[in-house]
C-alpha positions in Angstrom: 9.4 11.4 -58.4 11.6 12.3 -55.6 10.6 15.3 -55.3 7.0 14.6 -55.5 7.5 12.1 -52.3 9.4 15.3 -50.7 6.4 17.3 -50.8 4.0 15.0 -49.7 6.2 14.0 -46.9 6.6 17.8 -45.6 2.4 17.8 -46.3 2.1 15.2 -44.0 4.7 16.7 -41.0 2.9 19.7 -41.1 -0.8 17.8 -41.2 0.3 16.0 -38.1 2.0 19.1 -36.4 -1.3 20.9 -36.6 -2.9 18.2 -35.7 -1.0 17.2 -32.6 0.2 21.1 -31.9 -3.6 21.6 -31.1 -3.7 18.6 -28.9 -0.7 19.9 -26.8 -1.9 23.9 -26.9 -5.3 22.5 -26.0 -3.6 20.6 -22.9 -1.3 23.5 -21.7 -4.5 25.6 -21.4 -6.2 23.0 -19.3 -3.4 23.0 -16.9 -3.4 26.4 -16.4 -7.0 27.0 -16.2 -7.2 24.0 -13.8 -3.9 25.0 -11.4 -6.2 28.5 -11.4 -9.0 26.7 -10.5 -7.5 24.4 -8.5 -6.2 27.7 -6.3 -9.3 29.0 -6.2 -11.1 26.0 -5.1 -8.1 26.1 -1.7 -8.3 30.2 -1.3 -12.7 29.1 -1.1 -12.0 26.1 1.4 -9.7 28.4 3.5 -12.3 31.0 4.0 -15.1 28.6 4.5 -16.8 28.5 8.0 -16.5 24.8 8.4 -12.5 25.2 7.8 -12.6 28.4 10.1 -13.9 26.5 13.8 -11.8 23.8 12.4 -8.6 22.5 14.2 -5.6 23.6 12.4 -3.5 20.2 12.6 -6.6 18.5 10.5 -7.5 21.5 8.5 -4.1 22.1 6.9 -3.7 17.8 6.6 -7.6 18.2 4.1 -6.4 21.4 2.4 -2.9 19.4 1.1 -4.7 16.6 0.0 -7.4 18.8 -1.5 -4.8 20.5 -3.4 -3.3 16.7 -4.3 -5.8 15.1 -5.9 -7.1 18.2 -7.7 -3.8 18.3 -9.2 -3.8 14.9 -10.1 -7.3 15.6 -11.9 -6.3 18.5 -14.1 -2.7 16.4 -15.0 -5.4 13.8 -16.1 -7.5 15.5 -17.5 -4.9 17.6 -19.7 -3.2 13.6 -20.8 -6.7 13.4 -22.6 -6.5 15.9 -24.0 -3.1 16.1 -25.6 -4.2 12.9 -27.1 -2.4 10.2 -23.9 -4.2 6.4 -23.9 -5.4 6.8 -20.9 -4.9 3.1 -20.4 -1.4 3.4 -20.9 -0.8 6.8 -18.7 -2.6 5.2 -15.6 -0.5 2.1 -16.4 2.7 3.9 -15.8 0.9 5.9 -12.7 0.5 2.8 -11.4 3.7 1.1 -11.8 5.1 4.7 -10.8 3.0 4.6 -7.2 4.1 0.9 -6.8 7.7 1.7 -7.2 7.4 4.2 -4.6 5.2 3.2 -1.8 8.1 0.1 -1.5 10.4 2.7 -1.1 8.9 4.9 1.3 6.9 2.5 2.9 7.6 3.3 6.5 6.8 7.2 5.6 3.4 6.1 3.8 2.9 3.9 6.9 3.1 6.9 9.2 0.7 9.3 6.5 -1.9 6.3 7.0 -1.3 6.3 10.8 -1.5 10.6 10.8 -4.8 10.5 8.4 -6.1 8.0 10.7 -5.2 10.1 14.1 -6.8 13.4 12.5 -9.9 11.8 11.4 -10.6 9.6 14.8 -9.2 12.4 16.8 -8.1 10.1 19.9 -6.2 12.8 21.2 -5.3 16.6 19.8 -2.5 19.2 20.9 -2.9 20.1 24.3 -3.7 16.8 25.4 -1.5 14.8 28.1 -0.8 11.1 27.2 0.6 8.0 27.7 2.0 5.9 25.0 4.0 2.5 26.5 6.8 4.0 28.2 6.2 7.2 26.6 4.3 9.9 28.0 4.0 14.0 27.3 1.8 16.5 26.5 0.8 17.2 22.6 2.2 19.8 20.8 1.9 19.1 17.3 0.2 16.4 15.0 1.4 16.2 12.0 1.4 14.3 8.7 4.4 12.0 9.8 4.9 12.1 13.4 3.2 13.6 16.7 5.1 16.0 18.6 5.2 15.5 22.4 6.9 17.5 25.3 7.8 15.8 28.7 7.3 17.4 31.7 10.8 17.4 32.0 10.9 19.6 28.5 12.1 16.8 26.8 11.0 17.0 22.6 10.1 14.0 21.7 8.9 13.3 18.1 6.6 10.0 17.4 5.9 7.9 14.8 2.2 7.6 13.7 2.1 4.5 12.8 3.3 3.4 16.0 0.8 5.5 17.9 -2.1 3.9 15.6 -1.3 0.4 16.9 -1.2 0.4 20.7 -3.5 1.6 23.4 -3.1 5.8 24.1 -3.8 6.9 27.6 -5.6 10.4 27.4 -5.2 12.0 30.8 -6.6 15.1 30.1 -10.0 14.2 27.4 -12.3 14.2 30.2 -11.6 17.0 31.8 -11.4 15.9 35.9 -9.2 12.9 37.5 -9.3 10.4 39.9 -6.7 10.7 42.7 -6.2 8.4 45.4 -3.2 8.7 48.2 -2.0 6.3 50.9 -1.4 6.3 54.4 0.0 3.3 56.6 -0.6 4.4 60.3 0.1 1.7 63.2 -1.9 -1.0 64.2 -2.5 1.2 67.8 -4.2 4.5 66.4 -7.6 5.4 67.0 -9.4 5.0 63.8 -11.7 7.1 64.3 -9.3 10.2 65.2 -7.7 8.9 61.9 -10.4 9.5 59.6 -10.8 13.1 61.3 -7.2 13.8 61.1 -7.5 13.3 57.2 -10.8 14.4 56.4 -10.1 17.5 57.6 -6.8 17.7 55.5 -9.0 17.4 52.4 -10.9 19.8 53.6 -8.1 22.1 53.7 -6.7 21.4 50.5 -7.5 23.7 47.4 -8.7 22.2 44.4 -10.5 19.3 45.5 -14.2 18.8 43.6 -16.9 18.6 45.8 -18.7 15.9 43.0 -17.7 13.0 43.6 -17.7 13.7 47.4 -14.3 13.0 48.7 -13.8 9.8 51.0 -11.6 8.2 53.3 -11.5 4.4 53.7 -9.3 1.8 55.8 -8.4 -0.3 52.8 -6.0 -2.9 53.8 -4.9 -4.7 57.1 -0.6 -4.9 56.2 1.6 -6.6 57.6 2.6 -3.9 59.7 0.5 -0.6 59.2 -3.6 0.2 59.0 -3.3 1.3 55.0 -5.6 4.2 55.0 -6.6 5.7 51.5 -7.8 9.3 50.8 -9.9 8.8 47.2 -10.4 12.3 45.6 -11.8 14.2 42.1 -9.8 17.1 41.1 -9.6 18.9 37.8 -6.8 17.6 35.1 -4.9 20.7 35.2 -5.0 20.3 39.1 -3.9 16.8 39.6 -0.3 17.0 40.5 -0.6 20.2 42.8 -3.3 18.6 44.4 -1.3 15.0 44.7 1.5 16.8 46.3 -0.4 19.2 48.8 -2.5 16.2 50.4 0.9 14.2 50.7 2.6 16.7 52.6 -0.5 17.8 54.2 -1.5 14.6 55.3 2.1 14.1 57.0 2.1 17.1 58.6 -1.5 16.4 60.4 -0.6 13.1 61.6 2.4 13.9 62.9 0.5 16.9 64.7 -2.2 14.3 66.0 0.4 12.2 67.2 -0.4 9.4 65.0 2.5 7.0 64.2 3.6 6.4 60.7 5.0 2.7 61.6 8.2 1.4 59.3 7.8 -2.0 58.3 8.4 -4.3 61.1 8.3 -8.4 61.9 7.7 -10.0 65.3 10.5 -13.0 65.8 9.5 -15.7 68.2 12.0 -17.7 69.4 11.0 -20.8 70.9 
């Protein structure tokens, strides 16, 4: 009798090995037909035209999460069929992902924050801009953080979450700036020899854009200087050369005119 249980037990381990040894054989060759695929599918994406003109910040961010969740498919796929409840497998997925995003919460924050720069595109590498106190030109935007470089060659490396949630100043999207400059001159110059003294300084100066036409205003009676202002449009790349040539330009041709440069002053009246 015992042995008669013996044999049908060893009938049954082997029933259920072949069984179940299918299910797992039939699993490992989904996962490596699908990794195959799933390599194929990336080496296609790479050499597709879209991918090609495509910037390479936000094309290597899509091909890593390409490659993710057809990963996650194939895993999925081959759970089925090793015979997994699904039910219970997406269960402990779930409980898994929970787990982890309240550990790495501030990383996941800045992934949300980096998907969200790539796809909205508010600036890209190149760029020059201004985040609160913060300001540099783009080098790199990555998956976590944005790297900038101060004019000073300082590396600084951002969060992205924390460039997601406040206003970016992009100096450099449209292409041409604004620049104004300031000149007090005394309350005795001629105003007209003013205006000629620093129209013709713009005039002089390189990299000034024709449209908008350049002007020259009186724009504020001080307390103890005419505030004259010299509005210009200059190309992005020329801003700062341009800033700094009518400055000293400017100083130079007044001084030549003979036009005083008043310090601040105060008339005391004693009675």
């Amino acid at each position: 009798m015992q042995t008669e249980n013996f044999v049908n037990f060893l009938d049954a381990l082997l029933s259920a090995v072949k069984t179940e040894g299918v299910k797992l054989l039939g699993g490992l060759i989904v996962l490596i037909i699908g990794f195959f695929l799933v390599h194929w599918v990336l080496k296609f994406m790479e050499r597709s035209s879209r991918l090609v003109r495509m910037e390479e910040t936000l094309k290597g961010f899509l091909l890593n999460l390409t490659k993710l969740l057809l990963r996650v498919i194939v895993i999925l796929t081959a759970a089925s069929v090793m015979g997994i409840p699904m039910t219970s497998f997406l269960t402990l997925l779930a409980s898994a992902g929970v787990a982890v995003s309240l550990a790495l919460q501030g990383a996941l924050s800045n992934f949300v924050g980096g998907m969200t720069i790539l796809l909205l595109k508010p600036f890209k590498a190149g760029e020059y801009i201004k985040v609160g106190d913060t300001e540099g030109t783009v080098q790199s935007i990555g998956v976590f953080y944005t790297e900038l470089t101060t004019p000073d060659n300082r590396h600084i490396s951002m969060p992205n979450s924390s460039l997601t949630g406040t206003a970016i100043i992009n100096f450099t999207r449209e292409g041409t700036r604004r620049l104004d400059v300031f000149f007090g001159v005394s309350y005795q110059s001629d105003l007209d020899q003013v205006f000629r003294v620093l129209n013709r300084v713009i005039a002089e100066t390189p990299g000034i854009l024709p449209d908008p036409a350049p002007v020259v205003k009186l724009s504020e009676c001080g307390d103890s200087s005419l505030r004259f202002m010299m509005r210009v449009w200059t190309n992005s790349a020329d801003y700062w050369d341009v800033n700094w040539n009518l400055i000293e330009g400017g100083k130079r041709a007044l001084d030549k005119a003979g036009i005083e440069i008043p310090y601040p002053q105060m008339d005391v009246h004693v009675k």
